[in-house]
Backbone of each chain as ProteinMPNN parsed JSONL, in Angstrom:
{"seq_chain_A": "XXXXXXXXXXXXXXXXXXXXXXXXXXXXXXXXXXXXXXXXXXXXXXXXXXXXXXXXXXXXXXXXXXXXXXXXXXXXXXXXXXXXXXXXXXXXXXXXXXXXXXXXXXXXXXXXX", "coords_chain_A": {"N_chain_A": [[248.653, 60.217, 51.346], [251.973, 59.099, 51.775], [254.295, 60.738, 53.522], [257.474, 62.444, 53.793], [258.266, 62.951, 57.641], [259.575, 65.137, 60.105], [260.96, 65.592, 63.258], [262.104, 67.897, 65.917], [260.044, 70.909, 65.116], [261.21, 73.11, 65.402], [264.185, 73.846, 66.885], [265.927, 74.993, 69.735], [269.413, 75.849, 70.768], [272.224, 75.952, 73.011], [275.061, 77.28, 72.223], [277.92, 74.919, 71.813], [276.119, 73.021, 72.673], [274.769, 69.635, 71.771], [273.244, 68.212, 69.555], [270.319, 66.439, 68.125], [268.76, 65.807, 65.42], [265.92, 64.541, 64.159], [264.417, 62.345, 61.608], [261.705, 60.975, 59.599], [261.867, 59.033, 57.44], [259.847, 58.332, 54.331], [258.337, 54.903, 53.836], [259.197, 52.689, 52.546], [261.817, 53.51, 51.076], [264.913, 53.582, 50.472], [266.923, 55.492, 50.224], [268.833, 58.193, 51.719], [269.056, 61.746, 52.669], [270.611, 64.713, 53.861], [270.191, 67.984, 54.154], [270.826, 71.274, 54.324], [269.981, 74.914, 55.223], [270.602, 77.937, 55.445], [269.825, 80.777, 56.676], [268.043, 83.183, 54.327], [269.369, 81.912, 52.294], [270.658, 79.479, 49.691], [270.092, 76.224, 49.307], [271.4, 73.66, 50.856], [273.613, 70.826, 50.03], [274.051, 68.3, 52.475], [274.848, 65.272, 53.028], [274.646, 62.236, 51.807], [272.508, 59.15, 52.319], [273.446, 55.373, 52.573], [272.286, 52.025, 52.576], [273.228, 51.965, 55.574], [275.708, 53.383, 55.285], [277.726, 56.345, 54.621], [277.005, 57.775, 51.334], [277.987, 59.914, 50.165], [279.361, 63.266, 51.048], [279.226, 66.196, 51.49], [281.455, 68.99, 52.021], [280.92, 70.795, 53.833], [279.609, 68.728, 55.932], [281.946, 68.051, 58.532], [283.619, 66.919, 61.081], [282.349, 67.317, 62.849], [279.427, 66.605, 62.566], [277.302, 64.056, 62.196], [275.502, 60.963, 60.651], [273.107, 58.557, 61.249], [271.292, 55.573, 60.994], [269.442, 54.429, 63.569], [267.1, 52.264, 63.918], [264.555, 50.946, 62.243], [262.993, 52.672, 61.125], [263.644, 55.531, 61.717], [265.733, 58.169, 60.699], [268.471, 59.75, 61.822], [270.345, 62.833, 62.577], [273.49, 64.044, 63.605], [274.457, 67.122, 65.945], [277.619, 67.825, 66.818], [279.098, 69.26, 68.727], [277.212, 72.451, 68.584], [278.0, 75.305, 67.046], [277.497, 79.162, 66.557], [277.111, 79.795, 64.108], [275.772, 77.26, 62.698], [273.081, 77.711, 62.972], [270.114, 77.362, 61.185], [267.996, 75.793, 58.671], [267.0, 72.543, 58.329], [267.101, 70.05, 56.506], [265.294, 67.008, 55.698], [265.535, 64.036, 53.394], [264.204, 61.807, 50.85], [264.339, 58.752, 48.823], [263.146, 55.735, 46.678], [264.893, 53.173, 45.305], [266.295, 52.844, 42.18], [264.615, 55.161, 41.681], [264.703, 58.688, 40.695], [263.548, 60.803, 42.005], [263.342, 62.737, 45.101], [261.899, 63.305, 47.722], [261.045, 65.624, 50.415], [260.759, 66.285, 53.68], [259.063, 68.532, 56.476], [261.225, 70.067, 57.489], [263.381, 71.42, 60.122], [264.104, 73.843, 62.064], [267.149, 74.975, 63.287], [268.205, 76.87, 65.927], [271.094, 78.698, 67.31], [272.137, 79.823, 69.891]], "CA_chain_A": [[249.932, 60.025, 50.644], [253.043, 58.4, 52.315], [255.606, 61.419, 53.535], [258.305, 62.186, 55.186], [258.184, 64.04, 58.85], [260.833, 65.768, 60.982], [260.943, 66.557, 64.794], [261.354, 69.216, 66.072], [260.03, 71.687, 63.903], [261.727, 74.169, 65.856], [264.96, 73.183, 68.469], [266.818, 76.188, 69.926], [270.005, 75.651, 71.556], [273.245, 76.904, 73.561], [276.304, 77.102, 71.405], [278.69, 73.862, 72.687], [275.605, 71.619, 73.129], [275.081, 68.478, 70.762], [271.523, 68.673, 69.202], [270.187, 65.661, 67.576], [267.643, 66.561, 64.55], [264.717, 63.277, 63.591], [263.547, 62.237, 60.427], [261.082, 59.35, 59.381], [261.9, 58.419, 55.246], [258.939, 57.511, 53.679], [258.341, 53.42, 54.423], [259.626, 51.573, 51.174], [262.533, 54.405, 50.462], [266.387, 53.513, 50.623], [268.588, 56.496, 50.474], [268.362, 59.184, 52.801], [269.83, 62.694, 52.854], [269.923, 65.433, 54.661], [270.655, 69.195, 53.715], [270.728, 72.437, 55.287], [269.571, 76.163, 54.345], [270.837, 79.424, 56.33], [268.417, 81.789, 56.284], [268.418, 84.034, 52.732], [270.826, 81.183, 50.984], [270.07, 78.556, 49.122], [269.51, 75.183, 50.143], [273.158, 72.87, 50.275], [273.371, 69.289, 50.06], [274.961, 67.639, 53.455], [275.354, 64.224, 53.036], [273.444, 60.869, 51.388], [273.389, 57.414, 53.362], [272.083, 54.035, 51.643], [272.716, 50.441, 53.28], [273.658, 51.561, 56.432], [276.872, 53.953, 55.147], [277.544, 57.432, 53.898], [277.502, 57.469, 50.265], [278.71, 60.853, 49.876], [279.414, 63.954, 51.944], [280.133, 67.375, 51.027], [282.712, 69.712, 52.657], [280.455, 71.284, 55.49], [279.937, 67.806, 56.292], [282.72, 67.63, 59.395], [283.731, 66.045, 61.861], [281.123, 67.508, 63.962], [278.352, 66.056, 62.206], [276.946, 62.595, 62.075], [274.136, 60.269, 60.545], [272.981, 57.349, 61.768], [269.835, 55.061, 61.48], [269.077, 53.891, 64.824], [266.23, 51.54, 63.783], [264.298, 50.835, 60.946], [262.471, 54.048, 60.447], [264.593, 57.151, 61.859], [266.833, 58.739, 60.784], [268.942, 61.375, 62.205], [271.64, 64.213, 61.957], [273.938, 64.859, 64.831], [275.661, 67.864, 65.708], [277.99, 67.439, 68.38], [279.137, 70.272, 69.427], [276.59, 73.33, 68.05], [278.068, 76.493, 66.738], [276.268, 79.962, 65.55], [276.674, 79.706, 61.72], [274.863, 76.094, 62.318], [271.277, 78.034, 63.126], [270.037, 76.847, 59.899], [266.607, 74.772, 58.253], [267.438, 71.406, 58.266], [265.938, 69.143, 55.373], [265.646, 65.638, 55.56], [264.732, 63.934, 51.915], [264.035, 60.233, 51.008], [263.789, 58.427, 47.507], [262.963, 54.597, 47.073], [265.699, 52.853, 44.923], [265.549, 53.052, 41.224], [263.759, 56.385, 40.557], [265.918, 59.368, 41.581], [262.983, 61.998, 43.014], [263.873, 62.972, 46.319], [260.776, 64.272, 48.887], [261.49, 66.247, 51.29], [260.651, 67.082, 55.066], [258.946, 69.934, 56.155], [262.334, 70.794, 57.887], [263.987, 72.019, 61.697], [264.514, 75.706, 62.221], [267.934, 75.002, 64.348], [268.552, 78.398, 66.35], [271.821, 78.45, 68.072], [272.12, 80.758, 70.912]], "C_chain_A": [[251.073, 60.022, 51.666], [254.095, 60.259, 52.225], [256.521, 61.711, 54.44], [258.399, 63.365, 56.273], [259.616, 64.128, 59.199], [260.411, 65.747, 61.989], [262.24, 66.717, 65.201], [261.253, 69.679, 65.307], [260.983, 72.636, 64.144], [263.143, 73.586, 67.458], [266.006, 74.575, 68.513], [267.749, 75.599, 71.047], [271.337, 76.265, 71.789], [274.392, 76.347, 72.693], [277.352, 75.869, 72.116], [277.86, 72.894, 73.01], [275.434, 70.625, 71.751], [273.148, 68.551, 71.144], [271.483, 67.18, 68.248], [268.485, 65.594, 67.147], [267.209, 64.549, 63.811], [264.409, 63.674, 62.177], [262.989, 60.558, 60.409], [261.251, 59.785, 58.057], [260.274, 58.169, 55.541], [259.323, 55.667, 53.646], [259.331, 52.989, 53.717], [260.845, 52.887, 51.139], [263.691, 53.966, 51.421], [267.507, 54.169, 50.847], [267.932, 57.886, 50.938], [269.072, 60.292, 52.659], [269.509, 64.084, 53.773], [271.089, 67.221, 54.073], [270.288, 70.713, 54.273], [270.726, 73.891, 54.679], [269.382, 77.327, 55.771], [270.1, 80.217, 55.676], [268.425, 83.099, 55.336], [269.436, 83.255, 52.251], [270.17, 80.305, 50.768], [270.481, 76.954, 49.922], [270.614, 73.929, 49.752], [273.042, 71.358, 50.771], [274.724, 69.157, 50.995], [275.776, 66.165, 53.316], [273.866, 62.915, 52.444], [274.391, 59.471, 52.245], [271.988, 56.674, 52.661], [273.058, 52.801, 52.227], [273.807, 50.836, 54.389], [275.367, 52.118, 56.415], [276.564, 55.185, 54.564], [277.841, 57.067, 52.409], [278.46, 58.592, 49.693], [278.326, 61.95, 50.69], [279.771, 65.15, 51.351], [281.139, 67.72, 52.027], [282.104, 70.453, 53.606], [280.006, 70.28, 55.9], [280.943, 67.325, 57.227], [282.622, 66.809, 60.132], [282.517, 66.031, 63.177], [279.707, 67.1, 63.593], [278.463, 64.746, 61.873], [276.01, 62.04, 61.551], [274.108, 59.029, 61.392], [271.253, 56.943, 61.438], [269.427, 53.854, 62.224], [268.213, 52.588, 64.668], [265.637, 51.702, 63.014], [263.715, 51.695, 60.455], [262.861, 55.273, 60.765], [265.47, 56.607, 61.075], [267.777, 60.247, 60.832], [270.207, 61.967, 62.314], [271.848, 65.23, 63.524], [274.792, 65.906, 64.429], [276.387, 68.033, 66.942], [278.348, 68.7, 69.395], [278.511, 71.798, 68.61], [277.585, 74.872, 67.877], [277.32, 77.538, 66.02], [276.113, 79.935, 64.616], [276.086, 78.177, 62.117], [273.76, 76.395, 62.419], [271.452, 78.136, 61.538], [268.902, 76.131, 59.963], [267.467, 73.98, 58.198], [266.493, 70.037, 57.855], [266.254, 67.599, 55.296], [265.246, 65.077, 54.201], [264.915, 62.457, 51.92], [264.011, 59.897, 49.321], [263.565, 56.768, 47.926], [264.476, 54.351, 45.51], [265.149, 52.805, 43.038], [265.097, 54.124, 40.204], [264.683, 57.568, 41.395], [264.952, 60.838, 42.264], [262.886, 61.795, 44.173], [262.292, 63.653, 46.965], [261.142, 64.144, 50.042], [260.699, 66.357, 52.254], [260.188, 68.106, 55.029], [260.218, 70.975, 56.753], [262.485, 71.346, 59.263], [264.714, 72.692, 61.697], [265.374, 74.905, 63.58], [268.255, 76.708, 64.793], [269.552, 77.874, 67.509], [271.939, 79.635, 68.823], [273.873, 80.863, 71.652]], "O_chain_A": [[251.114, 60.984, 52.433], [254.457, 60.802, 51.182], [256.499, 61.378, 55.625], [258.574, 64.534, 55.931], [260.561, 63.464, 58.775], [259.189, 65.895, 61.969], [263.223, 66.009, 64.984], [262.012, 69.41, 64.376], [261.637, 73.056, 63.189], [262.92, 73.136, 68.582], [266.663, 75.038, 67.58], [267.293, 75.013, 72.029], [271.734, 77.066, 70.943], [274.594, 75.147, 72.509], [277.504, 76.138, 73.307], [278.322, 71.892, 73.556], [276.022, 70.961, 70.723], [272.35, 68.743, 72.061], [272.521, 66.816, 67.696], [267.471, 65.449, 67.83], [267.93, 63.717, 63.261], [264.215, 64.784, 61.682], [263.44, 59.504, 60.856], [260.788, 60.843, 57.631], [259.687, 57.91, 56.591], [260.469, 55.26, 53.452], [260.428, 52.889, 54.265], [259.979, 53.745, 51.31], [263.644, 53.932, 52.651], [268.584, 53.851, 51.352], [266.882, 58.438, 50.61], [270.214, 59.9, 52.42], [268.418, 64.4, 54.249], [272.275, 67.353, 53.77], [269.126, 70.934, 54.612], [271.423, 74.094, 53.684], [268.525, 77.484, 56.641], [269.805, 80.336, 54.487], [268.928, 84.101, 55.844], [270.421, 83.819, 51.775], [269.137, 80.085, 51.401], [271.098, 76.806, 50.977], [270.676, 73.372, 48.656], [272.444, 70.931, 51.759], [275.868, 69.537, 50.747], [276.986, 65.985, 53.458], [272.656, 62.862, 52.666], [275.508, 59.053, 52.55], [270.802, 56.866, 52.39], [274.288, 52.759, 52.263], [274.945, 50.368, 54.378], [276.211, 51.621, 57.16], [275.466, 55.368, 54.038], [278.714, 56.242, 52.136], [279.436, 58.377, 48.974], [277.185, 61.931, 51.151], [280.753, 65.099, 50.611], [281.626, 66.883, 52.788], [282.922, 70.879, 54.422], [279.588, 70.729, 56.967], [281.137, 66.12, 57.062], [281.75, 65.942, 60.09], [282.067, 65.218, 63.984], [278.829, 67.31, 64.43], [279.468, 64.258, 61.356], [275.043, 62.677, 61.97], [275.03, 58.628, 62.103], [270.28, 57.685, 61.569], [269.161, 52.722, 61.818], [268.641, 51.678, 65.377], [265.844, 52.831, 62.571], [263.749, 51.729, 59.225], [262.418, 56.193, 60.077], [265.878, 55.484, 60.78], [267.765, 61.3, 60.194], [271.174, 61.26, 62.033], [271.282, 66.128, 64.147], [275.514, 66.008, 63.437], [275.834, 68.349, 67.995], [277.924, 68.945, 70.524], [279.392, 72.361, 67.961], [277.766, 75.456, 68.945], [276.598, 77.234, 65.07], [275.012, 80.036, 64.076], [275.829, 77.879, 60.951], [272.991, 75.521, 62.02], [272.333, 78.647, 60.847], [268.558, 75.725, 61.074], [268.643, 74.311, 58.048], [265.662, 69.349, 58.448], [267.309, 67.112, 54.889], [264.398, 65.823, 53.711], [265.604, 61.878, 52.76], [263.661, 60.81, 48.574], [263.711, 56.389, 49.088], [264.884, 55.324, 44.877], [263.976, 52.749, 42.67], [265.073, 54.226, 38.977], [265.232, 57.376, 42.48], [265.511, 61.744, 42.882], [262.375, 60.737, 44.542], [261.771, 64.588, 46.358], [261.474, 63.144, 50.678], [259.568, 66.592, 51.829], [260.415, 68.876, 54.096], [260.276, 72.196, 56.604], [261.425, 71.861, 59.621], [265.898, 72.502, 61.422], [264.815, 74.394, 64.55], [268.497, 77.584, 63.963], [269.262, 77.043, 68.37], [271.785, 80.64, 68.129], [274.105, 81.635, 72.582]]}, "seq_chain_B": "XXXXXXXXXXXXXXXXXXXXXXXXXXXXXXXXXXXXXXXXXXXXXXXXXXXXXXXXXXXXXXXXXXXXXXXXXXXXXXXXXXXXXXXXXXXXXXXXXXXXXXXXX", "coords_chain_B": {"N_chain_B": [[281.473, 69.624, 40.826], [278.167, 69.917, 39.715], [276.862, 72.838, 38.237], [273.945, 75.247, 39.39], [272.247, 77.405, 37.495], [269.92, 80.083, 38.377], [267.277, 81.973, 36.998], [264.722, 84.705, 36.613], [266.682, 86.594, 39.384], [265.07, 88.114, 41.311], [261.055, 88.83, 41.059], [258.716, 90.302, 39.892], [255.365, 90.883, 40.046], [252.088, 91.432, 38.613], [249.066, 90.686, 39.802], [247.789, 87.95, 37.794], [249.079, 88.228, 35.789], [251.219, 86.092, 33.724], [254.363, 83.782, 33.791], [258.299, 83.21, 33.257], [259.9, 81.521, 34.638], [263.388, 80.347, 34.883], [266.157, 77.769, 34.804], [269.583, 76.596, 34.583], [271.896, 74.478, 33.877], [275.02, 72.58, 34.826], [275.485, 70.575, 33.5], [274.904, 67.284, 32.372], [271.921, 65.488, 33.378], [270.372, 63.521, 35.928], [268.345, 63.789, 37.641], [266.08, 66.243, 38.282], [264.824, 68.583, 39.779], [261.766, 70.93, 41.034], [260.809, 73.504, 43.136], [259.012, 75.002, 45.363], [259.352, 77.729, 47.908], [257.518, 77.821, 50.552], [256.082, 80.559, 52.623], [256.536, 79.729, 55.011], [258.696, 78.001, 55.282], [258.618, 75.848, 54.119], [259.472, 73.052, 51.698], [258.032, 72.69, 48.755], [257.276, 70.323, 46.632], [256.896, 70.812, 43.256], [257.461, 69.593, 40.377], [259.18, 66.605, 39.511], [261.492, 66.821, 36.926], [263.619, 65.424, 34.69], [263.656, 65.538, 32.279], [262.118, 66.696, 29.44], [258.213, 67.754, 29.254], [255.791, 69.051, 31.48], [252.535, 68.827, 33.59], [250.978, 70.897, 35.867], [247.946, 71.551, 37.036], [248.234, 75.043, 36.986], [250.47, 75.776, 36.068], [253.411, 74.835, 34.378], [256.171, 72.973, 33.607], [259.243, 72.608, 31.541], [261.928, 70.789, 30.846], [265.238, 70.689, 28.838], [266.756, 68.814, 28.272], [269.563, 68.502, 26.735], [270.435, 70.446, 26.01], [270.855, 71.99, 28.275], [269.007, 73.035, 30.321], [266.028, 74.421, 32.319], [262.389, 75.416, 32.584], [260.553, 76.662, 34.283], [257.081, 77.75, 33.942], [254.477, 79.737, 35.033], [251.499, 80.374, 34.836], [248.792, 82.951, 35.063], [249.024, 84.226, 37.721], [248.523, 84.398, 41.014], [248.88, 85.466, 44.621], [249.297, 83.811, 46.073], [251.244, 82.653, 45.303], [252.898, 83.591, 45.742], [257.024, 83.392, 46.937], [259.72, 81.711, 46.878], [261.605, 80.15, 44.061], [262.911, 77.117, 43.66], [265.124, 75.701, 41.461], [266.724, 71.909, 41.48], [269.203, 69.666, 40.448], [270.242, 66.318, 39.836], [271.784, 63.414, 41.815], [272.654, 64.701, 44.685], [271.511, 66.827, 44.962], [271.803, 69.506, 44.107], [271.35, 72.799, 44.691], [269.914, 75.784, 42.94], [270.252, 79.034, 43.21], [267.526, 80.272, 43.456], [264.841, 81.784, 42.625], [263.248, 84.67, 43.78], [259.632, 85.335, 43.606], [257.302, 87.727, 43.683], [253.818, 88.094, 43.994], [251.457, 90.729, 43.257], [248.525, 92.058, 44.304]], "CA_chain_B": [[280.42, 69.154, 40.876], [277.28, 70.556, 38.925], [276.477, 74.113, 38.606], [273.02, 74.987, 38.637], [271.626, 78.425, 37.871], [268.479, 80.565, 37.68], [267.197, 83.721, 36.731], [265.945, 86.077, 37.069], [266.773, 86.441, 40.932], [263.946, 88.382, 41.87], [260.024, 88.86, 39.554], [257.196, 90.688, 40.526], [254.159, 90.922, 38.847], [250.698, 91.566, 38.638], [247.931, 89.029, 40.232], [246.778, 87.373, 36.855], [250.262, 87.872, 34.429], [252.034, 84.688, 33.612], [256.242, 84.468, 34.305], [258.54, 82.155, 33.19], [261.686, 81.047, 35.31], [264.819, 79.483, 34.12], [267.694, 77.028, 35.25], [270.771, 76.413, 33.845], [272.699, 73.437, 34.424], [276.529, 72.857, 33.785], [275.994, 69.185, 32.858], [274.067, 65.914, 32.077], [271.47, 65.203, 35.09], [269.859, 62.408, 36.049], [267.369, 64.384, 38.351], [265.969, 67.793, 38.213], [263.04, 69.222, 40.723], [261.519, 72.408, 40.46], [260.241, 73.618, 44.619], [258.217, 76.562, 46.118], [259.623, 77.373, 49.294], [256.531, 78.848, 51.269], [256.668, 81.362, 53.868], [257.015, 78.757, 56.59], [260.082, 77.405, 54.966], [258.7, 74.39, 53.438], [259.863, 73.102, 49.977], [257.082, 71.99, 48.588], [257.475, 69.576, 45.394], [256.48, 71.095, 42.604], [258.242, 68.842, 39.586], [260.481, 66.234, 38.987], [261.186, 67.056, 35.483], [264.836, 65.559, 34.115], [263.823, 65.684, 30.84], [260.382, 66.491, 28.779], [257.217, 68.883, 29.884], [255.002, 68.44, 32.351], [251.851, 70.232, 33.389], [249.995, 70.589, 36.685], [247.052, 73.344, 37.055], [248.652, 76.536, 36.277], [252.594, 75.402, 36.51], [253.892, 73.255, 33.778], [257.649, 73.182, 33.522], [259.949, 71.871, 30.356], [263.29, 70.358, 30.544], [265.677, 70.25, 27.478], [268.355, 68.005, 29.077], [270.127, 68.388, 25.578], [270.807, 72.263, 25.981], [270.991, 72.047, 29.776], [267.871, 73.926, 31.278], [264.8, 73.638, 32.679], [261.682, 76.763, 32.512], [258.966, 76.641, 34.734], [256.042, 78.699, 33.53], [253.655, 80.254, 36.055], [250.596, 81.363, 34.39], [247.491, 83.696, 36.122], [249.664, 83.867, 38.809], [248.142, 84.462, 42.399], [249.525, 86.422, 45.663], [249.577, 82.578, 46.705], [252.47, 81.568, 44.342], [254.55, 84.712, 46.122], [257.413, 82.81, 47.654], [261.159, 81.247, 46.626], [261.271, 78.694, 43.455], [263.879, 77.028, 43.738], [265.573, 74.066, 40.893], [267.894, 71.198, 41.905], [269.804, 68.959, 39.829], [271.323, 65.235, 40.581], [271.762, 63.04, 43.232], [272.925, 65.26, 45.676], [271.276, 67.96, 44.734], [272.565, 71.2, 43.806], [270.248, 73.773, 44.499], [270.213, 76.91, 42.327], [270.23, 80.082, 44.544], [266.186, 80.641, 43.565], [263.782, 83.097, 42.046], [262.267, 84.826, 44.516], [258.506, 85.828, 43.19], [256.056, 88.391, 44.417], [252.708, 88.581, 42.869], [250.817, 92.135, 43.919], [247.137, 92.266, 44.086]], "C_chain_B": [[279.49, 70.057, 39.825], [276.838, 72.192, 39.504], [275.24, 74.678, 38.366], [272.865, 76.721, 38.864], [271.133, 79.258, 37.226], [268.487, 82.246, 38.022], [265.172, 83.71, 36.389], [266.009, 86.254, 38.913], [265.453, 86.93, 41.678], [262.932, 88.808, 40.237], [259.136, 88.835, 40.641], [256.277, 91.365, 39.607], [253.06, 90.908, 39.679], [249.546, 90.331, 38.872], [247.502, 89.264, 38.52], [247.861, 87.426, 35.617], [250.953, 86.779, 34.221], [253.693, 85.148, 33.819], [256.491, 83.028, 33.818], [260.108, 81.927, 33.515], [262.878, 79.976, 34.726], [265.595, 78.921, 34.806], [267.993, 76.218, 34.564], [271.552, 75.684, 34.373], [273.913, 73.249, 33.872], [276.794, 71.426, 33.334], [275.021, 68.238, 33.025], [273.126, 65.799, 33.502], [270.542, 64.089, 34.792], [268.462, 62.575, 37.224], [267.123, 65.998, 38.145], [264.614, 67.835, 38.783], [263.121, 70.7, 40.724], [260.627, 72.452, 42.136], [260.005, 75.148, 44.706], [258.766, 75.988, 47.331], [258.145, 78.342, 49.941], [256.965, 79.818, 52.1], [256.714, 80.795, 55.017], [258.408, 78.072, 56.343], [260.268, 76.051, 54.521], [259.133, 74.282, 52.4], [259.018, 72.457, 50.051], [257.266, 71.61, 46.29], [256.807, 69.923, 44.286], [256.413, 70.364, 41.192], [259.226, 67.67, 39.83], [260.639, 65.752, 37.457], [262.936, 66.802, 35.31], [264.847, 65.882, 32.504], [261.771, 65.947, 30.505], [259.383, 67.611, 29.635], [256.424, 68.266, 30.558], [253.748, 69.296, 32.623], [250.981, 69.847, 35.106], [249.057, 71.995, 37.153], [247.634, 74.279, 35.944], [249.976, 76.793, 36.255], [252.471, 74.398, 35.321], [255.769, 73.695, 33.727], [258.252, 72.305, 32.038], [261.447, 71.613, 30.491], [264.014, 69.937, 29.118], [267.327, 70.12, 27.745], [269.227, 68.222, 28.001], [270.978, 69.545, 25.605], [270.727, 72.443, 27.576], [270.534, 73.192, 30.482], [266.824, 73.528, 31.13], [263.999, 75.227, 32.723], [260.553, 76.095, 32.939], [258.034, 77.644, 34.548], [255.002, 78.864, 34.155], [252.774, 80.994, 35.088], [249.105, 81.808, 35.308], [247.845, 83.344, 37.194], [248.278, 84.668, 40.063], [249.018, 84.801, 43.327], [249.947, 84.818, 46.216], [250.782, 82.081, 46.242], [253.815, 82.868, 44.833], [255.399, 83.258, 46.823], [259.392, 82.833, 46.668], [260.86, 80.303, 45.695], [262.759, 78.707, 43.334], [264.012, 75.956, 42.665], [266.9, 73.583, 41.569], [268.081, 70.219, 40.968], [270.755, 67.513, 40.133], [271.129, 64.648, 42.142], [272.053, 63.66, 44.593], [272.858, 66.396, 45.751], [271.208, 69.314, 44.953], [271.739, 72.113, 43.57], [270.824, 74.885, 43.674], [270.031, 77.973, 43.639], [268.575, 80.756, 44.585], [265.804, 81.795, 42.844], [262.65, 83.231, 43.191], [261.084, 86.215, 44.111], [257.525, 86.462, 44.324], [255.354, 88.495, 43.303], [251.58, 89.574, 43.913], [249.569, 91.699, 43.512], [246.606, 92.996, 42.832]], "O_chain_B": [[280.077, 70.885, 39.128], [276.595, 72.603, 40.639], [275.029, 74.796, 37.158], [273.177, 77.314, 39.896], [271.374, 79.517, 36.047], [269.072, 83.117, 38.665], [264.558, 82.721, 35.989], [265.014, 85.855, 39.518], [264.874, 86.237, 42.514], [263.325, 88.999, 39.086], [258.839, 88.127, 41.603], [256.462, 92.168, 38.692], [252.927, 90.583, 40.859], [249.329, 89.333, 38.185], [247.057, 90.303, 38.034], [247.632, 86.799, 34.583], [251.528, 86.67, 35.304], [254.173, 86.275, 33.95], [255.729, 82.061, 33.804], [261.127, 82.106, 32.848], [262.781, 78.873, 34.189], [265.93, 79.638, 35.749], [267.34, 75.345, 33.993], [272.056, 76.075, 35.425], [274.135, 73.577, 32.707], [277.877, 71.023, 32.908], [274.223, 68.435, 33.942], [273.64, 66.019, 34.598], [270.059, 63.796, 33.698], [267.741, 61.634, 37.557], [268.02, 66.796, 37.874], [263.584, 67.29, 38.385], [264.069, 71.457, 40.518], [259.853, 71.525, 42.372], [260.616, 76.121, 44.264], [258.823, 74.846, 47.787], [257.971, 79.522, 49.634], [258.168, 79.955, 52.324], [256.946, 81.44, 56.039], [259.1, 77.658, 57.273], [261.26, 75.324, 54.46], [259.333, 75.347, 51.815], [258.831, 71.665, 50.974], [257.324, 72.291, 45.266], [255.813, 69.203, 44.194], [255.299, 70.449, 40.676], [260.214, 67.999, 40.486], [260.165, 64.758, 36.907], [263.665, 67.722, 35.68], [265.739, 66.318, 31.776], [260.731, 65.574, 31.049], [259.843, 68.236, 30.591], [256.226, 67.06, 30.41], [253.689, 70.391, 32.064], [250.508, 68.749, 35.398], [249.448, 73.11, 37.499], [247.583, 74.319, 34.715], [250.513, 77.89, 36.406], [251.706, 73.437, 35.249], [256.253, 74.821, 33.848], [257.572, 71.385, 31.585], [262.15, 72.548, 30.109], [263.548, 69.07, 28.378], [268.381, 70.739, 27.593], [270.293, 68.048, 28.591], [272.15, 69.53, 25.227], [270.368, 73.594, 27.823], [271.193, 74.058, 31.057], [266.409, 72.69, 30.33], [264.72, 76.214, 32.866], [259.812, 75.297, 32.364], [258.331, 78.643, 35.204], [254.228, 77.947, 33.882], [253.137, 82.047, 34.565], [248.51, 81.041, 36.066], [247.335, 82.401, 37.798], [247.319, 85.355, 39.711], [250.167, 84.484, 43.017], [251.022, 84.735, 46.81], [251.32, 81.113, 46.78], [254.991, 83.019, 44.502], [254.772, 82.26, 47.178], [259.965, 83.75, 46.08], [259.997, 79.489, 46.024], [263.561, 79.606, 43.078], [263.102, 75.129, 42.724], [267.814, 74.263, 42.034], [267.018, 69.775, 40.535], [271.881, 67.629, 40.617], [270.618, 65.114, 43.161], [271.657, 63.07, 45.599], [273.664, 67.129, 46.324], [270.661, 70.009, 45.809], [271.332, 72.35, 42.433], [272.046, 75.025, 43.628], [269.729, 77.665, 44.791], [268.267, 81.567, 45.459], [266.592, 82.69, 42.538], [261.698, 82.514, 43.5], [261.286, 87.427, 44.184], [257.117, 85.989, 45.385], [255.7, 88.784, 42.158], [251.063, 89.231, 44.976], [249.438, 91.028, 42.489], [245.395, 93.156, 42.678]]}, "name": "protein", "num_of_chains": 2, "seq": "XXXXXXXXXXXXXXXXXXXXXXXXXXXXXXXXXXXXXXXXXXXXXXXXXXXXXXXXXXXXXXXXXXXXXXXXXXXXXXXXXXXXXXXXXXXXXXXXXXXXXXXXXXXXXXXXXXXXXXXXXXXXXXXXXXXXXXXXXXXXXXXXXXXXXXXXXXXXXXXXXXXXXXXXXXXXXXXXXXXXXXXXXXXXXXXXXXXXXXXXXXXXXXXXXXXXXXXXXX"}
């Protein structure tokens, strides 16, 4: 069964560096998101991107974060300059157009140092 | 935006009693998933239930989009089903803050 991966599972890094977190969608699947879960909280929706734009963004969504999809099967979630409240899981999710269930990533334990 | 949320926060029980979790939504949805987070920190897909019952093994869940909640029902639970269940609601989904289940030997 078709799903979607992450790398790294695990990326630890120095506060001030710019970390850039992978996902592969599932093949056939159009809209992409990506959402993030500090460790004992629940699990907060970042941002959705479909044709190549954001469709919507929440409010920890800044300026310091980015999507992009590089080529036809990543896609990934910059952070440019890393701060400590960003050590956080980091969930990538996929749907195909149409049907609205989302599957998820197994997710990247960011640890900021 | 949508408010989603479940009870009871924490539920611990006996290997082999059934449980049945709740979320409460503050409006119309057009998605609703029901996830075990494991102890590695996966979500692992349990449902996508916007409306109507569903059943898989020893989990079925019921949505009654009408009255805005969803009850997943865990029966002859297992030390395996300890973990985080979490529901989400909508396109950009709005996690609830979870029921986190222990089941004792």
């Amino acid at each position: 069964e078709p799903e979607v991966t992450q790398t790294p599972s695990h990326q630890v890094t120095q506060m001030g560096q710019e970390v850039i977190l992978r996902c592969v969608p599932i093949s056939n699947h159009l809209y992409f998101y990506w959402y993030r879960q500090i460790l004992g909280q629940k699990v907060e929706f970042l941002v959705s991107f479909y044709n190549n734009e954001i469709s919507e963004k929440s409010e920890i969504f800044d300026d310091q974060f980015s999507v992009e999809r590089p080529d036809g099967s990543n896609f990934t979630l910059k952070i440019r300059s890393t701060k400590l409240e960003d050590s956080a899981m980091y969930f990538c999710a996929s749907r195909i157009r149409g049907a609205y269930e989302q599957y998820f990533g197994p997710g990247t334990r960011l640890t900021v140092t | 935006g949508i408010q989603v949320e479940q009870s009871p926060p924490d539920l611990i029980l006996q290997e082999g009693a059934n449980s049945t979790l709740r979320c409460n939504f503050s409006d119309s949805v057009n998605n609703l998933q029901w996830f075990h987070q494991n102890p590695w920190g996966q979500l692992i897909n349990l449902f996508y239930i916007p409306s109507g019952t569903k059943q898989n093994g020893r989990l079925s869940a019921t949505t009654v989009a009408t009255e805005r909640y969803s009850l997943l029902y865990i029966s002859s639970s297992q030390t395996t089903d300890s973990g985080v269940y979490f529901c989400a609601a909508n396109n950009d989904m709005r996690f609830g803050a979870g029921t986190r289940l222990t089941v004792k030997p």
